[in-house]
C-alpha positions as CSV (number, residue, x, y, z in Angstrom):
1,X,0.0,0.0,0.0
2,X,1.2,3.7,-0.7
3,X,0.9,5.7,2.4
4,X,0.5,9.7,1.8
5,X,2.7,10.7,5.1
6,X,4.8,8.0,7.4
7,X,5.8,9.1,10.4
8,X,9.2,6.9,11.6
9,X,11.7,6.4,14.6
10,X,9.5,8.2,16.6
11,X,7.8,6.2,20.0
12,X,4.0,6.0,19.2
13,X,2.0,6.4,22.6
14,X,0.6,2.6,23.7
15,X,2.7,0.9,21.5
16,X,6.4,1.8,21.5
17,X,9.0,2.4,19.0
18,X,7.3,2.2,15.7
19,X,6.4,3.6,12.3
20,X,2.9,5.3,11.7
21,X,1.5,5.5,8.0
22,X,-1.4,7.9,6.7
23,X,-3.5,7.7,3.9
24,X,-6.4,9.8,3.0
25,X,-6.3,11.8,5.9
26,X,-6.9,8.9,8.2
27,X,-4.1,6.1,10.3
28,X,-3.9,3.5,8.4
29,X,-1.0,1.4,9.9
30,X,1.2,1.3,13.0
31,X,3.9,-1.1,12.5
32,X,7.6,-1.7,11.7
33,X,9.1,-0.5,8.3
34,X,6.8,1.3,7.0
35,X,8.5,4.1,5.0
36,X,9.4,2.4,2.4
37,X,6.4,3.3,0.2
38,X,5.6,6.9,1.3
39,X,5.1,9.8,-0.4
40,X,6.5,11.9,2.3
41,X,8.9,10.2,5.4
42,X,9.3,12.2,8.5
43,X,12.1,10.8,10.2
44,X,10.6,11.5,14.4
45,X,13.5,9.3,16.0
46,X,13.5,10.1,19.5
47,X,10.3,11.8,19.7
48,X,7.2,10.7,20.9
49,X,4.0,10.5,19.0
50,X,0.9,11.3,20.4
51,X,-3.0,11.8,19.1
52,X,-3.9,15.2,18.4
53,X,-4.4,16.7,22.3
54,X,-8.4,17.2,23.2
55,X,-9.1,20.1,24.8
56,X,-12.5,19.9,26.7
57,X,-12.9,23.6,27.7
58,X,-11.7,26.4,25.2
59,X,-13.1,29.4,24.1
60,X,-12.8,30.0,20.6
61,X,-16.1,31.5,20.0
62,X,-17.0,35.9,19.2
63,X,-17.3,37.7,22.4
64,X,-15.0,38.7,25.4
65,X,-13.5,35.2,26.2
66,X,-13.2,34.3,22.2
67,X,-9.5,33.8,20.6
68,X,-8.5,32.4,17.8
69,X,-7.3,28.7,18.0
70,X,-5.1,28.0,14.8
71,X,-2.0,30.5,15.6
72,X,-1.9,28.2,19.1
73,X,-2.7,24.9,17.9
74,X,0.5,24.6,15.3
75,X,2.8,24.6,18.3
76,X,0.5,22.9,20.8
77,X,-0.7,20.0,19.7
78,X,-4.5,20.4,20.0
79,X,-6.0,19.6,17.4
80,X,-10.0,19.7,18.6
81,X,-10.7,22.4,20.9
82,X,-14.0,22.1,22.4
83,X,-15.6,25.8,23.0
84,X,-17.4,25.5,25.9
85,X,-20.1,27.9,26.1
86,X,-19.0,31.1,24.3
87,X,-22.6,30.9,22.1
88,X,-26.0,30.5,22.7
89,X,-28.6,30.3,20.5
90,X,-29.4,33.5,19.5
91,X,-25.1,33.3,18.8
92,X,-24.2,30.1,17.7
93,X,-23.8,31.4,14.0
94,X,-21.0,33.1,14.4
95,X,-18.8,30.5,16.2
96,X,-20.6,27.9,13.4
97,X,-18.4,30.1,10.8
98,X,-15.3,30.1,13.6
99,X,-15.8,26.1,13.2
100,X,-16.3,26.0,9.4
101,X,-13.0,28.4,9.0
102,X,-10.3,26.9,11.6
103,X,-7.7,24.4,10.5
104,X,-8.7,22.3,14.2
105,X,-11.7,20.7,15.0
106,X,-14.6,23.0,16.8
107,X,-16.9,20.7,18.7
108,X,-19.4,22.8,20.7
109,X,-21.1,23.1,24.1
110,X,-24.3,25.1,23.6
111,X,-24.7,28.0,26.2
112,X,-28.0,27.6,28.2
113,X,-28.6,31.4,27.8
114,X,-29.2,32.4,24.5
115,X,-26.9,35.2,24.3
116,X,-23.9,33.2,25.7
117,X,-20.2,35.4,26.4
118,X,-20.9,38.1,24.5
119,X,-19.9,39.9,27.5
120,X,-17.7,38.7,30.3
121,X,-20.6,37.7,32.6
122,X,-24.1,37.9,33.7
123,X,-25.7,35.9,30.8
124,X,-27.7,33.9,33.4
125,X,-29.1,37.1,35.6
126,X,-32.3,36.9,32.9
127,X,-34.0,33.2,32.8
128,X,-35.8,34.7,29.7
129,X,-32.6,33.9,28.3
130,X,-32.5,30.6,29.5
131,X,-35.0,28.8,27.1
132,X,-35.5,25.6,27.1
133,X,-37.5,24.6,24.1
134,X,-35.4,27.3,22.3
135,X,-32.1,25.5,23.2
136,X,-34.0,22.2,22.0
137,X,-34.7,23.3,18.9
138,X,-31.1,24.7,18.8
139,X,-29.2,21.8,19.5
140,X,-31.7,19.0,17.5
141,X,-30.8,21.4,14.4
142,X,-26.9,21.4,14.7
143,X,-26.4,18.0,15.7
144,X,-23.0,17.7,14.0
145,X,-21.7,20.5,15.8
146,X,-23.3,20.5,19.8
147,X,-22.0,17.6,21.5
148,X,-23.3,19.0,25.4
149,X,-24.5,21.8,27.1
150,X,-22.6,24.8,28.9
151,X,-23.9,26.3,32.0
152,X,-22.1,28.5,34.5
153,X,-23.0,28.6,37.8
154,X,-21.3,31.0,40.1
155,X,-23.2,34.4,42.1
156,X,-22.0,36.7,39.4
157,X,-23.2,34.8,36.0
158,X,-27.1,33.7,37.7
159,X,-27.4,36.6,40.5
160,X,-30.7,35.5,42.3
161,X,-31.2,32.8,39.8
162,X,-29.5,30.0,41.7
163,X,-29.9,26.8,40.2
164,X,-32.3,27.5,37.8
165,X,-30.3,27.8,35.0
166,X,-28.7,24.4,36.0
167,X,-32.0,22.8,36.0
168,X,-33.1,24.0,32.6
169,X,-29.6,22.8,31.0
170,X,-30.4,19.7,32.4
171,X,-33.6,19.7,31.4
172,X,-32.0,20.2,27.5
173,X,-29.3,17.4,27.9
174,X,-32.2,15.1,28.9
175,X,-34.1,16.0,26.4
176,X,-31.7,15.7,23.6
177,X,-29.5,13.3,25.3
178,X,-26.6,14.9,25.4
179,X,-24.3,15.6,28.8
180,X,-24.0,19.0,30.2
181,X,-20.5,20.6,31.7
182,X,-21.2,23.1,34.9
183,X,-18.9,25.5,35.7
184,X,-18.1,26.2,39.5
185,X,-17.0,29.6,41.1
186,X,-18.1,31.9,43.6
187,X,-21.1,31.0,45.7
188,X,-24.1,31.1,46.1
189,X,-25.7,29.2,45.3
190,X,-24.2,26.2,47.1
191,X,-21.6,24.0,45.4
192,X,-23.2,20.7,46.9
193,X,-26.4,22.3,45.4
194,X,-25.0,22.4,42.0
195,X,-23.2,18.9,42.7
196,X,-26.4,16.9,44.0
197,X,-28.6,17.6,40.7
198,X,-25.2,16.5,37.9
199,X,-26.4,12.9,35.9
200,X,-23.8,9.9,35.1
201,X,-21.6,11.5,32.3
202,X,-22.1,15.3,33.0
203,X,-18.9,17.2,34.4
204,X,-18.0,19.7,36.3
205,X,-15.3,21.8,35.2
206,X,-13.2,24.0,37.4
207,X,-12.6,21.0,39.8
208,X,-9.5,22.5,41.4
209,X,-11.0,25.4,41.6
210,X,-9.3,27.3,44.6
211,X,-12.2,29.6,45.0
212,X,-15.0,26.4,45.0
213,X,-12.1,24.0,46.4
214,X,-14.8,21.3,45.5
215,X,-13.7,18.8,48.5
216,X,-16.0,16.7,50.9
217,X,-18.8,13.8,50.6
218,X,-20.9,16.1,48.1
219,X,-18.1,15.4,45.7
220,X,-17.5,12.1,46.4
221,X,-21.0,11.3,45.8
222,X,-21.2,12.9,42.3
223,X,-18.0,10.8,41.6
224,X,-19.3,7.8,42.3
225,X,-22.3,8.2,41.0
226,X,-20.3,9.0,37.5
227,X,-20.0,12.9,36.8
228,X,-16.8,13.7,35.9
229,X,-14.2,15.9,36.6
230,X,-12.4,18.4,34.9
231,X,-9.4,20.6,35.3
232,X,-10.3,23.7,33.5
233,X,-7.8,25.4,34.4
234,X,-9.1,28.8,33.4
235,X,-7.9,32.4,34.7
236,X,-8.6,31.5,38.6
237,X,-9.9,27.8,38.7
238,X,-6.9,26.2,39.7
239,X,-5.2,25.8,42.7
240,X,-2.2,23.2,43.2
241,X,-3.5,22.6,46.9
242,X,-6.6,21.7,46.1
243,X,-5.3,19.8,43.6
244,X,-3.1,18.2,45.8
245,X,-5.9,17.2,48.6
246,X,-8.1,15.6,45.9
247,X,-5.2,13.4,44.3
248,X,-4.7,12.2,48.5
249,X,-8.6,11.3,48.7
250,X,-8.9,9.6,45.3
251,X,-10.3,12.2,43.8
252,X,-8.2,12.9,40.3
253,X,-9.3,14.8,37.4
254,X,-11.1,12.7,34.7
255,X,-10.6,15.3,32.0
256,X,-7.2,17.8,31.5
257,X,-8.5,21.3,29.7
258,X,-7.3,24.7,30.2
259,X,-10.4,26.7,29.8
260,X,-8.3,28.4,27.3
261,X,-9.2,32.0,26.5
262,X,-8.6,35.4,25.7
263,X,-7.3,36.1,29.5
264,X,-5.9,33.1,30.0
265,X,-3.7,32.6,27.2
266,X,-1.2,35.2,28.5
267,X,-1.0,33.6,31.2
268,X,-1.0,31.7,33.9
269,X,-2.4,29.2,31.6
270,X,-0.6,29.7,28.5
271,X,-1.5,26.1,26.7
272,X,-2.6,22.9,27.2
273,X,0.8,21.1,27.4
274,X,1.5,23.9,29.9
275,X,-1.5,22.9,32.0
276,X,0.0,18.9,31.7
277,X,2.9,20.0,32.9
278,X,1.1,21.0,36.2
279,X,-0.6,17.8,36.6
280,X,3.0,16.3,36.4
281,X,4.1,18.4,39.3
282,X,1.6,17.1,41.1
283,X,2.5,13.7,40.6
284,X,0.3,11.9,38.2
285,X,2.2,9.6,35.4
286,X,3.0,10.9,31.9
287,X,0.5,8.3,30.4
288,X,-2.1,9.0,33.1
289,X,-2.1,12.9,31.8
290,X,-1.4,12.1,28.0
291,X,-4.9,9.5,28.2
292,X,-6.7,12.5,30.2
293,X,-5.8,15.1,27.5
294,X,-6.7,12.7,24.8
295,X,-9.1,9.7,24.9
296,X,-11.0,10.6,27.7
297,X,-12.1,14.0,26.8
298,X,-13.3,12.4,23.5
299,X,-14.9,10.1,25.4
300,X,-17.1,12.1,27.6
301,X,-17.9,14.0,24.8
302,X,-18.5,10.6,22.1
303,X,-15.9,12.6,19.7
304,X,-14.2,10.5,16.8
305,X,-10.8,11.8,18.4
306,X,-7.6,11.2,21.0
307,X,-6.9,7.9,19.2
308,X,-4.4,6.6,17.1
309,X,-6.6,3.3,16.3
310,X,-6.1,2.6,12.3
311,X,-9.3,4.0,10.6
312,X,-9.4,6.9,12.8
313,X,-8.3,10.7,11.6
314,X,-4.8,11.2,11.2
315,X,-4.9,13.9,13.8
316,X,-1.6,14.0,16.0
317,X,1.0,15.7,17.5
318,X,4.7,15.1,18.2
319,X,6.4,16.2,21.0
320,X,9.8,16.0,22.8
321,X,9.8,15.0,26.1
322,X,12.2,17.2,27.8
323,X,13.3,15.9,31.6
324,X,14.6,18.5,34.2
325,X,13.0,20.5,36.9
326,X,10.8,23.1,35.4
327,X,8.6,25.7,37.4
328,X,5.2,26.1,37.4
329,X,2.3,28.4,38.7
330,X,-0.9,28.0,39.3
331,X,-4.1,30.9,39.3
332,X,-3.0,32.0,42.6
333,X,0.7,32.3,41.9
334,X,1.5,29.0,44.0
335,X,4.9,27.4,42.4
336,X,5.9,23.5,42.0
337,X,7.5,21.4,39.8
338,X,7.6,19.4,37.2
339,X,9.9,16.3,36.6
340,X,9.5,16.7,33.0
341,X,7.5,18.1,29.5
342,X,6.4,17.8,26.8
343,X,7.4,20.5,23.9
344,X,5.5,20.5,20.9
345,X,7.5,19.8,17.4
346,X,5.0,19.2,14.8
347,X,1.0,19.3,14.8
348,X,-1.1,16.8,12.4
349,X,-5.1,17.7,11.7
350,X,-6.0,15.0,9.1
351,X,-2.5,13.8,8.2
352,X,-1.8,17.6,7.4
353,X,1.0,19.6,9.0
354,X,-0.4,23.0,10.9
355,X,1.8,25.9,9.4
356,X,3.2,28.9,11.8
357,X,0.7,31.4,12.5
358,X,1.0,34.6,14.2
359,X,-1.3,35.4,17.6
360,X,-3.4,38.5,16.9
361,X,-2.6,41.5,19.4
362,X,-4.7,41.2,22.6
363,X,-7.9,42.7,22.3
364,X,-7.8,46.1,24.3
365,X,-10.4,44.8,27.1
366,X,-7.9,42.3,28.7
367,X,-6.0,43.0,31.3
368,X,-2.5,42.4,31.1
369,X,0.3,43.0,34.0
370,X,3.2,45.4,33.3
371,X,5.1,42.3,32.7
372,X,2.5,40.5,30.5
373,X,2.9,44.1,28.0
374,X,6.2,44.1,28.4
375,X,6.9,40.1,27.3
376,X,4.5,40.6,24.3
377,X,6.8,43.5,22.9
378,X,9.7,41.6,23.4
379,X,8.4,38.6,21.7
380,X,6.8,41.2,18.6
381,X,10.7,42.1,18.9
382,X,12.0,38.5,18.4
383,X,9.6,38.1,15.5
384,X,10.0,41.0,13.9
385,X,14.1,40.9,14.4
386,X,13.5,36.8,12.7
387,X,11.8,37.6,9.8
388,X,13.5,40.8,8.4
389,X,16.2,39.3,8.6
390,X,17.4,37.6,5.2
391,X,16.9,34.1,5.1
392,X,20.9,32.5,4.2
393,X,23.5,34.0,3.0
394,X,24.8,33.8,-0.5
395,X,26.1,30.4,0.2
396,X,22.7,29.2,0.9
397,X,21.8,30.3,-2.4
398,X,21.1,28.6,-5.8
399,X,21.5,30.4,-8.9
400,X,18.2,30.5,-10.2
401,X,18.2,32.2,-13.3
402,X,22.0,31.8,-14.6
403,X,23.4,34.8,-16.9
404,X,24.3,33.4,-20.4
405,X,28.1,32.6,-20.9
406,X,29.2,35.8,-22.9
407,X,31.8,32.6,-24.5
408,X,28.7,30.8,-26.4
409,X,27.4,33.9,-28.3
């Protein structure tokens, strides 16, 4: 068989040292020797070779949280970044034509409110919003795009609304069987509240939230019972003690996301290999944090993704897995760390390689730190200072149109 793309020497994750072929987009083997009828090798030797990362909680979406996944995904490795919640259904066109337009994958938790992040909170203060039949309709219409629902519940996004919106989300995942992720912040209403009413396969993101630090039987219960948990990182939903206490009580995360956004992404989340990193600090196993930022999130969500089974899409990454001692911070500033990392060298989305893109400029309603300005310049700097630079020097040169020898005329 002629394979479009073989990826060889590298170590493919659950297998070992081996070759891995592509062919119309999709794996097609994993095996020994394999490059020898290739249109294109890639030799990977001492790399490791993972499926494209899955990140469960992004924001990708139009609106105060939104950024733009492709100039991140190239040197991450996520390949499907699941927005959670940035549209509703009054917005959901707009991030359909983010989805239709990105070089990743953009699965899609509806918003319960109908207006979703156009703003950066409150979309829950006004259960006229919160429409039931309307998010129905919404999410029977789109199947191939909403895989769940979104709903935030924290005193700032449902003011005197409590649960209610939580009750009418579940009310939509029931309806169009579909699971529904709850985000967890400031209280009230009650975070055993929110915890009691979650079904087998719904999540709750957030869940080492310092500010929820969702700890105790409440917790235990939903586990057990099947919810799931999720990092989501996010720009103050993680705290490495709390972390730390619910590894001790057998409590891990199910899922590894970064809520990435337009806050976030400056910092202190930065990416989702980043936020692995972290969960290394913490102690979990390479493979334990690989799976959780892979298959599982495509499980909980029945995604055809975070697989390298032949047959399924040729979307991976490659990464080098670096070894040292290497800092990290978590929301509140708290430092450990890690044994080791991963460090993105190519991305896959259907056996294609992402090319470099460039971040847009930070839209002017984020807040950035003295620092934060001051490393963006820099790196504007650095890129600027790369690229007007020439390329080689004459002897990296070909002659590519040669002068006539004045001898032949």
């Amino acid at each position: 068989m002629t394979y479009d793309l073989v990826l060889t020497g590298g170590e493919v994750f659950g297998t070992g040292p081996a070759d891995l072929a592509v062919r119309d987009g999709r794996i097609a083997a994993i095996g020994p020797d394999l490059a020898g009828d290739a249109h294109t090798v890639t030799d990977v030797t001492g790399l490791l070779i993972t499926p494209g990362l899955v990140d469960l909680h992004t924001h990708v979406g139009p609106g105060y949280w939104g950024l733009d996944p492709d100039p991140i995904a190239w040197y991450s490795g996520v390949t499907t970044w699941v927005d959670a919640g940035s549209a509703g259904a009054y917005t959901l066109d707009g991030l359909r034509r983010v989805a239709a337009t990105a070089d990743v994958r953009v699965p899609v938790l509806l918003n319960i409110s109908a207006v979703g992040l156009a703003g950066r909170t409150g979309e829950s203060r006004d259960l006229a919003n919160c429409d039931v039949a309307l998010a129905i309709d919404t999410v029977q219409a789109h199947r191939e795009l909403i895989r769940g629902l979104k709903i935030r519940i924290d005193h700032d996004t449902v003011g005197e609304n409590g649960v209610e919106p939580l009750r009418r989300g579940l009310a939509v995942g029931a309806a169009c069987d579909v699971p529904v992720m709850v985000h967890i912040g400031t209280t009230p209403p009650a975070l055993d509240e929110v915890l009691d009413l979650l079904r087998p396969g719904d999540i709750v993101t957030h869940c080492a939230s310092g500010i929820a630090a969702p700890l105790g039987p409440a917790v235990h219960a939903a586990r057990d019972r099947g919810v799931l948990l999720d990092i989501g990182h996010g720009s103050g939903a993680f705290a490495f003690d709390v972390l730390e206490r619910q590894l001790a009580d057998g409590l891990g995360p199910d899922t590894i996301s970064t809520d990435l956004h337009a806050r976030s992404v400056y910092g202190p989340v930065f990416d989702l290999p980043t936020t692995m990193t972290k969960l290394l600090a913490a102690g979990l196993p390479l493979t334990e944090v690989i799976t959780r930022a892979t298959a599982a999130p495509a499980r909980a969500l029945g995604l055809n993704a975070g697989t390298l089974d032949p047959g399924a899409p040729a979307d991976l990454a490659v990464f080098r897995v670096e070894e040292g001692a290497f800092e990290v911070v978590d929301a509140h500033r708290a430092v450990r760390h890690a044994p080791l990392r991963l460090i993105n060298q190519a991305t896959y989305v259907a056996g294609r390689r992402l090319t470099p893109r460039l971040p847009a400029p930070a839209p002017p309603w984020i807040p950035l730190t003295d620092a934060q300005r001051e490393a963006l310049g820099r790196r504007e700097r650095d890129i600027r200072a790369l690229l007007t630079a020439p390329l080689v020097g004459a002897d990296g040169l070909a002659e590519q149109f040669p002068r006539p020898d004045p001898r032949s005329s």
